[in-house]
C-alpha positions as CSV (number, residue, x, y, z in Angstrom):
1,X,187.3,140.5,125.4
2,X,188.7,138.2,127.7
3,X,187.3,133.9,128.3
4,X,187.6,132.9,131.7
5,X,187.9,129.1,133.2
6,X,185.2,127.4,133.5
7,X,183.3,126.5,136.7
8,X,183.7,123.0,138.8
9,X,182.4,120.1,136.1
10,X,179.5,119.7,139.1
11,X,177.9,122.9,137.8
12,X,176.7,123.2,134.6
13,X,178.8,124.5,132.1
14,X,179.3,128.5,131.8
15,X,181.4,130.6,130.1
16,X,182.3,133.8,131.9
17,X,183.0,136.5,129.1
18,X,184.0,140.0,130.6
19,X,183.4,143.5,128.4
20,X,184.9,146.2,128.8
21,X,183.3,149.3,128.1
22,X,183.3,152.7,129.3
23,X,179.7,154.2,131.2
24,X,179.8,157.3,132.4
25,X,183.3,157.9,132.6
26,X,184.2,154.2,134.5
27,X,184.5,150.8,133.4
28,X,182.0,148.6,133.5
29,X,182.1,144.6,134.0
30,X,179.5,142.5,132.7
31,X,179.2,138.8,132.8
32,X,177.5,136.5,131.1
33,X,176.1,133.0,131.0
34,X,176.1,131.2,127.4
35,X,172.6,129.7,127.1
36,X,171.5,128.4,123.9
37,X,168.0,128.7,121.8
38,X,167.7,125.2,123.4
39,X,167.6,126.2,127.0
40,X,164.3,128.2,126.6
41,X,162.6,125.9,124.5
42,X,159.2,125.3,125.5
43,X,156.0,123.5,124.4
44,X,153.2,125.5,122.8
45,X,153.2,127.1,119.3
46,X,157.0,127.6,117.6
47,X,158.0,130.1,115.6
48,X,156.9,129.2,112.2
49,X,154.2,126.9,113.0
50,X,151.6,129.3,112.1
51,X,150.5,131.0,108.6
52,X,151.6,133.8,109.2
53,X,149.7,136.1,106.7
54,X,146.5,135.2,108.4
55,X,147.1,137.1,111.7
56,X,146.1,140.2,110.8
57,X,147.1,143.5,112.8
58,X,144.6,145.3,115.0
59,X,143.9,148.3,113.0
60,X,141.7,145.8,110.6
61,X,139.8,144.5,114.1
62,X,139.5,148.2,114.2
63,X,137.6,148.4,111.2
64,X,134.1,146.1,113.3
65,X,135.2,146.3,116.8
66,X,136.6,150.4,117.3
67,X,135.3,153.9,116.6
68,X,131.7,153.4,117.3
69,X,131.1,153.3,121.2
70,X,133.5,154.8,123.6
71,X,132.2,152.3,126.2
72,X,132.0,148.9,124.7
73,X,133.9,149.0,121.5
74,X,136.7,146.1,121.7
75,X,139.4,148.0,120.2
76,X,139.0,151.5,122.0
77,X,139.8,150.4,125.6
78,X,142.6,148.0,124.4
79,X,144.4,150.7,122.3
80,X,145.4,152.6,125.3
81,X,146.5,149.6,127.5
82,X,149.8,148.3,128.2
83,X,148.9,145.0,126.2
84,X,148.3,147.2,123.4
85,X,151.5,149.0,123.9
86,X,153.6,146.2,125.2
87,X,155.9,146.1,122.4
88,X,156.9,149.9,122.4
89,X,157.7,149.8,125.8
90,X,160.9,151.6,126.3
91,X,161.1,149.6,130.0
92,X,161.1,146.6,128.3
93,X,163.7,146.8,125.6
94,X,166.1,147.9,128.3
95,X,165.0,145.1,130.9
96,X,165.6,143.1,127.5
97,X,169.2,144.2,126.6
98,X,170.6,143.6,130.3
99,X,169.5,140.6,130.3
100,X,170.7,139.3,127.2
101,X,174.1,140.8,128.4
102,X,173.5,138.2,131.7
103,X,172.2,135.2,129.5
104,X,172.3,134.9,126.2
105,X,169.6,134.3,123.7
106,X,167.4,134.9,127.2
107,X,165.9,138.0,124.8
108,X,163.4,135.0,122.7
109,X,162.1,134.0,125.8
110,X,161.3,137.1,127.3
111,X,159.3,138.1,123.8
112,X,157.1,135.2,124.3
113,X,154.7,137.5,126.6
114,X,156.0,140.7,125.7
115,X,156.2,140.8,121.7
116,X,154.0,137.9,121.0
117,X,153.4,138.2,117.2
118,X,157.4,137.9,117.1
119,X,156.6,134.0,117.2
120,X,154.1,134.2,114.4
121,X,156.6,136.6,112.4
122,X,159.8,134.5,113.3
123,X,160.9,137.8,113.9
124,X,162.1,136.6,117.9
125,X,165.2,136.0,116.5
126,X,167.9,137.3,116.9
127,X,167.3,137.7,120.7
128,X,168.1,141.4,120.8
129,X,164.7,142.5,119.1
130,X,166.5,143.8,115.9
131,X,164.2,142.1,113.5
132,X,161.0,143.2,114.9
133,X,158.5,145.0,112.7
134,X,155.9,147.3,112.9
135,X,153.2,144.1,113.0
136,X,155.3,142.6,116.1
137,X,155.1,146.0,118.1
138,X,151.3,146.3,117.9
139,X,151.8,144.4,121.3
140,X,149.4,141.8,122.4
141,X,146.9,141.6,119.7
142,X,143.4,141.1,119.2
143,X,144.2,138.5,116.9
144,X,146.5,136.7,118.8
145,X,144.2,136.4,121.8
146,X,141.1,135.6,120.0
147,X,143.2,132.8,118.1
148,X,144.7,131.1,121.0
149,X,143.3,127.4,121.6
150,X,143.3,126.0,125.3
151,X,146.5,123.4,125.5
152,X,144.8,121.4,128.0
153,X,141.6,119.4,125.9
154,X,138.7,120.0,128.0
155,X,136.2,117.2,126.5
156,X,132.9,117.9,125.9
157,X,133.8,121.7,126.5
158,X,136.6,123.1,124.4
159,X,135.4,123.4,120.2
160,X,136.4,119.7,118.7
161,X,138.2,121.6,116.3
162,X,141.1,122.1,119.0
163,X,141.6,118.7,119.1
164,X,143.5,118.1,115.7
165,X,145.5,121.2,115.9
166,X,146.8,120.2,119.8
167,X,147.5,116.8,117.9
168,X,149.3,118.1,115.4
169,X,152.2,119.5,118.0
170,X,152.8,115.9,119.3
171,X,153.8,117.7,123.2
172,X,151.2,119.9,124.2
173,X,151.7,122.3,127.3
174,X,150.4,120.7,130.4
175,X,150.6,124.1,132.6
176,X,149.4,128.1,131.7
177,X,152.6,129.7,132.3
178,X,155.5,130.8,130.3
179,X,153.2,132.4,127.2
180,X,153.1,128.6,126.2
181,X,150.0,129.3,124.2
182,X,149.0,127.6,121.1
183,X,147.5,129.0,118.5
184,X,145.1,128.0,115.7
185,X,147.5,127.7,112.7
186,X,145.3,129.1,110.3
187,X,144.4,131.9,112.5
188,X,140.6,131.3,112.7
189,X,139.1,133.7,115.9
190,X,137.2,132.2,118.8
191,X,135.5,134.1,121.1
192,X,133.2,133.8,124.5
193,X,130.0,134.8,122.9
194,X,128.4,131.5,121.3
195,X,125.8,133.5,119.5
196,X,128.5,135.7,117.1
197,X,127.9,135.8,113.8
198,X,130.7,137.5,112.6
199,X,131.9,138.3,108.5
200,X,134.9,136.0,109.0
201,X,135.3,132.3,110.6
202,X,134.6,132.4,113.9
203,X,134.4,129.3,116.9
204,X,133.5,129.6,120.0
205,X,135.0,129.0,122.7
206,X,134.6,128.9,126.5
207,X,138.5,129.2,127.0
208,X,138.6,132.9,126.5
209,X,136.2,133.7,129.6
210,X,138.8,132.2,132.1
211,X,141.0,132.6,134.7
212,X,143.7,129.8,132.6
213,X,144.0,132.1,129.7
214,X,145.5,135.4,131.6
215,X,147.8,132.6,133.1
216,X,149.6,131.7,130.5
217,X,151.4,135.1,130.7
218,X,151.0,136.1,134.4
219,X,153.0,132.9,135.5
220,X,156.5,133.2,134.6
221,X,159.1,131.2,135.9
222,X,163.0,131.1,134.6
223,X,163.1,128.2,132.5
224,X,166.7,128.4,132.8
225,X,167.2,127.6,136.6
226,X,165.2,125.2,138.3
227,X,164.1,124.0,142.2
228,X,166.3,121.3,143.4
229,X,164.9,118.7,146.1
230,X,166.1,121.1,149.1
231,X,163.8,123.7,147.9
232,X,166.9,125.9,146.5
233,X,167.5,127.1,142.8
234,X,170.5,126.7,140.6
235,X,171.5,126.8,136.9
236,X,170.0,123.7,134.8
237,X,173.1,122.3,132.6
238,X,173.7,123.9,129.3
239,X,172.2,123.6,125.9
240,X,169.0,121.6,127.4
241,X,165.3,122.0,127.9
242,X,163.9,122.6,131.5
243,X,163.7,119.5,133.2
244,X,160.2,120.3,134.1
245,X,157.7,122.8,132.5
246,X,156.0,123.3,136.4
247,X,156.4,126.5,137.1
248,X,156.8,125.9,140.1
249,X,159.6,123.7,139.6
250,X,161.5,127.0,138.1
251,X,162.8,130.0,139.9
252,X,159.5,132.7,140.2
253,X,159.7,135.9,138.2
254,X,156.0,136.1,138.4
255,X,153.8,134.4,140.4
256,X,150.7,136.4,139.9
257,X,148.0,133.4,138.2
258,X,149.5,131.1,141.5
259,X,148.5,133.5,143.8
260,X,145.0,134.2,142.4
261,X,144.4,130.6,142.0
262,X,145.1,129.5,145.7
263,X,142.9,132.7,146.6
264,X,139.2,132.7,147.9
265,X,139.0,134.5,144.4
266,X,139.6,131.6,142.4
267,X,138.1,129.3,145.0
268,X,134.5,130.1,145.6
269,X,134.5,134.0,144.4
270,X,134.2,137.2,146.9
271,X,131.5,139.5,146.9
272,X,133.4,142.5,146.7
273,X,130.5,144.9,146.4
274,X,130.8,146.0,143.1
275,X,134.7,147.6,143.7
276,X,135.8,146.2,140.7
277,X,133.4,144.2,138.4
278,X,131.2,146.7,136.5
279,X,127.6,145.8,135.4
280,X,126.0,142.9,136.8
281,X,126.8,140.9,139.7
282,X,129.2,141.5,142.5
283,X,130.6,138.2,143.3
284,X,134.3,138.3,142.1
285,X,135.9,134.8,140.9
286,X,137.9,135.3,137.9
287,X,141.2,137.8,136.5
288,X,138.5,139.3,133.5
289,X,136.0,140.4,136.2
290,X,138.1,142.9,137.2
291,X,140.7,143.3,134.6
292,X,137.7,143.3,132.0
293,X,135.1,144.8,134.0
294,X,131.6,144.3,132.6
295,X,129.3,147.3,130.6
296,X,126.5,146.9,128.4
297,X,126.8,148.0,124.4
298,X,127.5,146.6,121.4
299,X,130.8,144.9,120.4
300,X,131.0,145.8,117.0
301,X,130.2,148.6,114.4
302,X,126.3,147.8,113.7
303,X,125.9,145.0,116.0
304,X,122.8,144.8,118.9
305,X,123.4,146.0,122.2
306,X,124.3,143.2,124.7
307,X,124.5,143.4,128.6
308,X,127.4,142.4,130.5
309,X,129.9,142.6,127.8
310,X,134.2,142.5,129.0
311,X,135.3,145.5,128.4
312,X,138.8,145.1,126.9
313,X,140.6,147.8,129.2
314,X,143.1,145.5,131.0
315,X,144.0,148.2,133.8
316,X,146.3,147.3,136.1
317,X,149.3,149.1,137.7
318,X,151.0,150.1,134.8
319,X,150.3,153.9,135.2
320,X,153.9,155.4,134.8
321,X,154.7,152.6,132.3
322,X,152.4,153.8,130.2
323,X,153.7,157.6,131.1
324,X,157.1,156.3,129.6
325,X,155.8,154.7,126.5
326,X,153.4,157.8,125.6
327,X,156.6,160.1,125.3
328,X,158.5,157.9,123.8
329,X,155.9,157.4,121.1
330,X,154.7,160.7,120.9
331,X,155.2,161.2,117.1
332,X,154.5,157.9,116.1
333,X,151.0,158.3,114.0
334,X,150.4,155.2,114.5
335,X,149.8,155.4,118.6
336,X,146.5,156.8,120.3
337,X,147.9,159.3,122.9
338,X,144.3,160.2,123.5
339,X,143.8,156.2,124.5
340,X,147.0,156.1,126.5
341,X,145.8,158.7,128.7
342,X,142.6,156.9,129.0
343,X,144.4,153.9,130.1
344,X,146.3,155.3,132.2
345,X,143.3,156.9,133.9
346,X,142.1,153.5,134.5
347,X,145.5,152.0,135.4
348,X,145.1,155.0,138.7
349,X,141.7,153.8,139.1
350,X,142.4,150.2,139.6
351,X,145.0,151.3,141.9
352,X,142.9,153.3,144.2
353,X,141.0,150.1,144.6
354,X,143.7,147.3,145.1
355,X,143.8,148.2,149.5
356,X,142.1,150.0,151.9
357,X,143.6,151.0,155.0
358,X,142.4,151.4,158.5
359,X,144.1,153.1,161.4
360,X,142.9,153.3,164.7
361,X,144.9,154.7,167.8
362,X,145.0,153.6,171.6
363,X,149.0,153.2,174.2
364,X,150.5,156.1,172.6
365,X,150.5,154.6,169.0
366,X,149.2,154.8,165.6
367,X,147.8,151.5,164.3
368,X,148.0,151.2,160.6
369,X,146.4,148.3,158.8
370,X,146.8,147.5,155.1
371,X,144.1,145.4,153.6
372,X,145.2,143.8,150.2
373,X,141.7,144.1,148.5
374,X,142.8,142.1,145.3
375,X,143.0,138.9,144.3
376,X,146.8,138.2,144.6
377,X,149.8,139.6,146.1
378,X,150.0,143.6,146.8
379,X,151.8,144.5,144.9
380,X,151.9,141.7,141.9
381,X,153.0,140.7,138.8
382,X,156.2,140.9,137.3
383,X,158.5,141.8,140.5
384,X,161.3,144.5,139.6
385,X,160.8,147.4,140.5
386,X,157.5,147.3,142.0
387,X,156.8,148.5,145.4
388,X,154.0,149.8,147.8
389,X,154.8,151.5,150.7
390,X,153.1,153.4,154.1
391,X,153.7,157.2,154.4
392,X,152.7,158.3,158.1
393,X,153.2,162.3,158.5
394,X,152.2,163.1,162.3
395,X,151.2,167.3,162.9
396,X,151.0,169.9,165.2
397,X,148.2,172.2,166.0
398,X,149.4,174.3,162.6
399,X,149.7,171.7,160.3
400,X,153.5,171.4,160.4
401,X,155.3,168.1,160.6
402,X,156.3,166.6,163.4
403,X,157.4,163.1,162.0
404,X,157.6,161.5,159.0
405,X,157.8,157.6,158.0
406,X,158.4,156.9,154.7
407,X,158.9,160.7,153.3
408,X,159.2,160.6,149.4
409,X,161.3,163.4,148.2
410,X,159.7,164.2,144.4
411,X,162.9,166.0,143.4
412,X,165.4,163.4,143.8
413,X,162.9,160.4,143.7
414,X,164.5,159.3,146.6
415,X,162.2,157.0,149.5
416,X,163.2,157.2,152.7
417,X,163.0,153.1,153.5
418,X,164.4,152.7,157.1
419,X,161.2,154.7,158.7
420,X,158.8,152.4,157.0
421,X,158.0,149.4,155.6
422,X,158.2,148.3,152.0
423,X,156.1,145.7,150.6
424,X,158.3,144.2,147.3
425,X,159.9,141.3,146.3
426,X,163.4,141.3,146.0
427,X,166.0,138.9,144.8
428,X,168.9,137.6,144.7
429,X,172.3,135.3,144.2
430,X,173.0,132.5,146.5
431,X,176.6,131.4,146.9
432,X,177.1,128.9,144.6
433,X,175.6,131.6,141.7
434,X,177.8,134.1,142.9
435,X,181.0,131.6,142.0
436,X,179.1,131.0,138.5
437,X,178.6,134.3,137.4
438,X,181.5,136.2,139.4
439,X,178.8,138.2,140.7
440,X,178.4,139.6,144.2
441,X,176.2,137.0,146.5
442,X,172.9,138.6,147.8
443,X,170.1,140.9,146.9
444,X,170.6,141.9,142.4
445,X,168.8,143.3,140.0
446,X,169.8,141.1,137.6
447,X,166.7,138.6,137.1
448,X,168.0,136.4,134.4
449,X,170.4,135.4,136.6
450,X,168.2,135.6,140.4
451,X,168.1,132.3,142.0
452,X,167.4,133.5,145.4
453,X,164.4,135.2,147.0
454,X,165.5,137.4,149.5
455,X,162.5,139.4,150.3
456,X,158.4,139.2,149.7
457,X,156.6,140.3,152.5
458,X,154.2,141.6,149.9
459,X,150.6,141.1,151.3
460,X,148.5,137.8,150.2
461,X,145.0,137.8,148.9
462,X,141.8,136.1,151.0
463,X,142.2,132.9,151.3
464,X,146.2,132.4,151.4
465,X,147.7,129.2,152.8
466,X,151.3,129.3,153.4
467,X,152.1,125.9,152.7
468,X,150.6,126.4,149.5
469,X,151.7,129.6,148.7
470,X,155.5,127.5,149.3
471,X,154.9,125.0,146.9
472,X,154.0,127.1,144.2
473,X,157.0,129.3,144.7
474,X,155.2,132.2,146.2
475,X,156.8,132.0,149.8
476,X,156.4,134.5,152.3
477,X,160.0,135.9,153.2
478,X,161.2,138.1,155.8
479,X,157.5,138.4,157.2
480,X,155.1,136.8,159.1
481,X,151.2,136.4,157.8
482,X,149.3,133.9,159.2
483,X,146.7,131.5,157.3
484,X,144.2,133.4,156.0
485,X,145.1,136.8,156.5
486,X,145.4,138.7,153.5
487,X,146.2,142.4,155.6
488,X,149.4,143.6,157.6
489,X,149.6,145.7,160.7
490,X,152.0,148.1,161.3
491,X,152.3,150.5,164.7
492,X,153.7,153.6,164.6
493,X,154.5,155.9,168.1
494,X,152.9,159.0,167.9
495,X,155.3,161.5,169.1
496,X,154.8,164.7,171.5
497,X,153.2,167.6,170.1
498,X,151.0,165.2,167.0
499,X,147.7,166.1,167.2
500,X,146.4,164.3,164.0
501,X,148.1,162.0,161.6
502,X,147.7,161.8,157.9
503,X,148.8,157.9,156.9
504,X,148.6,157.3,153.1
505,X,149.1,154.1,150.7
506,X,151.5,154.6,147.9
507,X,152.3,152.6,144.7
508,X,155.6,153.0,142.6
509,X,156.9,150.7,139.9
510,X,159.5,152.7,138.3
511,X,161.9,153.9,141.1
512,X,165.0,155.2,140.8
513,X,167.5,152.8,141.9
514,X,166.1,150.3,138.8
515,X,165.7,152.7,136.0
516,X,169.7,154.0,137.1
517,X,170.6,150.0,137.4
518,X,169.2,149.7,133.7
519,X,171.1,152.9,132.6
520,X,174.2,152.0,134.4
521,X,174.3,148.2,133.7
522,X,174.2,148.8,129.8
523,X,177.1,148.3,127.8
524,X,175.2,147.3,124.6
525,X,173.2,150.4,122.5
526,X,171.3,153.1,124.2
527,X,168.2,151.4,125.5
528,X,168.9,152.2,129.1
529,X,170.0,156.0,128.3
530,X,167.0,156.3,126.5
531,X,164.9,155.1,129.1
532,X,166.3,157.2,132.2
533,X,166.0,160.5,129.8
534,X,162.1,159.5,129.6
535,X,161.8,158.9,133.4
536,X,162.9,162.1,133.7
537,X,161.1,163.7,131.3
538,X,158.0,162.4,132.8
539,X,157.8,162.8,136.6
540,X,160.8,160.2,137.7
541,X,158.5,157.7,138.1
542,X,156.2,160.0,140.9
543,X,153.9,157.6,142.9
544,X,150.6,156.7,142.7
545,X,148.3,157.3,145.8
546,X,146.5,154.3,146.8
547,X,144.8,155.4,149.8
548,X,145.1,158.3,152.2
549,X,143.2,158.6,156.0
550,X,143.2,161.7,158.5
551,X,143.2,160.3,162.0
552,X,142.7,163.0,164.8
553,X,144.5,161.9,168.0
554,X,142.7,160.6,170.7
């Protein structure tokens, strides 16, 4: 192990530390940045604020709220979601140990969302996950949800017992982002149905039916570089607390709460006709109406039937996640494999309903348009990896292929990228990073360290603003959309001999070039090896279809 110089005194100070270690028959070079507990410190709940033997795991919530109605029972639809399964994802740990190689102690911040109960158990130290237990791997738990108090005091509306326990923390957060949550300390369960009567303490509490609560883990900036006055990101200085807990004051990793808040979602609703909201009305305004679609039955073992329940499913686009975590725990007694499937049958489902496309023909061309039907970016939510792309195979009289945009070649999980577009995010270092870290300048996978956005021409949701959209750190880069359009168009030539065109939609989040980076880029334990054997083992990450249309030519 060798200790380099340190950097110009006008950046803050970093220690470049280079390992050697041999990967697949070469040496590998990893650098890293020497960040401190106190560089990720944040407001909210700390470890060891809470009693901890109160928070109980979710197989006792099973006891009331599972096994009794494969519809509305709590438990059921949450066992087989990625929240449930959040801390025995095998993607994660290996995101996890390349990152702490980048930055250390970077590991405690990324549990905060991830491996929540490791701040009730203490156990998010050390930063490499060692010390977590079975308890901290049950994911995001009921009981951490349905103890969470809102950090913002609404008067008159949030339970006055909130009050003394935000108090009690002195600095309270002032923004849901970050998994700055604060918790009851005594564990006591709220919950959006005023009318509960539950066989343990229970307060109610109108915080749990919105929008702010799903923010304080689907905004997450690094706390660890931060947005200087020309609108550019750089290191903060060592050993201190983010200048500013703004998220948008810190370098986006997810901007997915922003982006549904400065929709026409958040601002009004959208009647989406029932595509996503389940029972009841059709007027869409809020994350739980279509992450927790509504159903009618009871919520617990005995209870009375109620109408317009949540359902606890959380399905989003975590479908070959979840394929990765169900062989990797797939004799562990303790998982649902049954649920997983289930979830990820609803994790396909909420992806055939995230765009629609429309294509329409006329000069020689193939119009494609992709209409983003959700309410945020498409894709969203945590950015590596994640990708959506249009396929456009043009035939002959006999069915053959005449041209392809955007082929996907299943055996070597290879996209071809130049025929087509690709809607992602993509990141980057700038110059004065690259001197910092002795890293390459320009597009990386490494997203401790990012502090450049190269790329997002992902699509925006109705009701997108640019200049908004800007200020919240969720630029448009490297497209055009204009304000208020929340669809792209894309023209394709329709070559001699096409008689029809088959254009489809397709969604992919685990491609090869990032599960190979996390393999490749390891140089700590087996994580990343671990993960690529599971990619392979189930389907290299094979994409989902979104949306397929057969257009005749006229």
């Amino acid at each position: 192990m060798t200790t380099g110089s340190r950097p110009s005194k006008n950046w803050p100070a970093v220690v470049w530390v280079s390992l050697l270690a041999l990967a697949g028959g070469g040496v590998v070079l990893a650098s890293i940045i020497n960040l401190t507990q106190q560089d990720f410190r944040l407001s909210g709940t700390q470890m060891g604020g809470v009693d901890q033997v109160r928070f109980r795991s979710s197989t006792n919530c099973r006891i009331c709220h599972g096994d009794f109605d494969p519809v509305s029972a709590p438990y059921d639809a949450w066992a087989g979601s990625l929240m449930a399964q959040a801390g025995r994802d095998p993607l994660f740990m290996a995101q996890m140990t390349n990152a702490n190689q980048d930055v250390a102690n970077v590991g405690t911040f990324c549990m905060r969302c991830h491996v929540p109960m490791s701040y009730v158990s203490g156990h998010a130290l050390p930063p490499d996950g060692s010390a977590l237990d079975a308890r901290d791997l049950d994911g995001v738990t009921c009981h951490l949800c349905h103890s969470m108090v809102d950090p913002i005091y609404q008067p008159g509306v949030s339970p006055p017992e909130d009050l003394p326990i935000l108090t009690a923390l002195g600095v309270t957060p002032q923004y849901y982002a970050n998994a700055q949550f604060v918790l009851d300390p005594r564990g006591t369960r709220r919950g959006p149905l005023a009318d509960a009567q539950p066989p343990h303490e229970f307060i109610y509490s109108p915080f749990h039916r919105t929008a702010n609560m799903c923010g304080t883990c689907h905004e997450v900036g690094n706390v660890a570089v931060s947005r200087r006055p020309d609108g550019t990101y750089l290191y903060n200085a060592v050993d201190q607390a983010t200048p500013s807990e703004n998220p948008a004051h810190q370098f986006p990793l997810e901007r997915t709460f922003s982006e549904w808040r400065l929709s026409a979602f958040a601002n009004g609703g959208v009647d989406m006709h029932g595509r996503f909201n389940g029972e009841g009305p059709t007027v869409v305004s809020t994350c739980q109406d279509c992450h927790m679609p509504k159903v009618s039955g009871p919520v617990c073992a005995g209870g009375e039937p109620r109408t317009r329940v949540a359902r606890h499913e959380f399905a989003g686009g975590a479908a070959q996640v979840l394929d990765l975590i169900a062989e990797f725990t797939r004799e562990d007694p303790s998982v649902d494999q049954d649920a997983i499937a289930e979830g990820r049958r609803r994790s396909v489902s909420m992806l055939q309903r995230a765009a629609s496309l429309e294509v329409s023909g006329g000069d020689g061309r193939l119009n494609v348009r992709v209409v983003n039907e959700t309410g945020h970016k498409l894709p969203t939510g945590h950015i590596e990896g994640r990708r959506v792309w249009i396929n456009v195979m043009f035939l002959d009289a006999a069915d053959n292929i005449v041209l392809e945009h955007g082929a996907y070649d299943a055996g070597t999980a290879e996209l071809d990228e130049h025929s087509t577009v690709v809607y992602e995010m993509l990141v980057g270092l700038s110059p004065e990073a690259a001197v910092i870290t002795g890293l390459p300048a320009g597009v990386t996978g490494r997203m401790s360290l990012a502090n450049t956005i190269e790329k997002d021409n992902r699509i925006p949701p109705r009701g997108f603003r640019n200049a908004e959209f800007e200020a919240a750190g969720a630029p448009v880069v490297g497209a055009a959309y204009a304000d208020g359009q929340y669809w792209d168009d894309r023209p394709f030539l329709i070559p001699r001999r096409a008689v029809r065109a088959v254009v489809r939609l397709l969604y992919q989040n685990t491609p090869r070039h990032y599960i190979e980076s996390l393999r490749n880029g390891n140089v700590t334990d087996n994580r990343g090896e671990v993960l690529y054997n599971l990619w392979e083992a189930t389907g290299k990450g094979k994409p989902c279809l979104l949306y397929t249309s057969d257009a005749a030519d006229e």
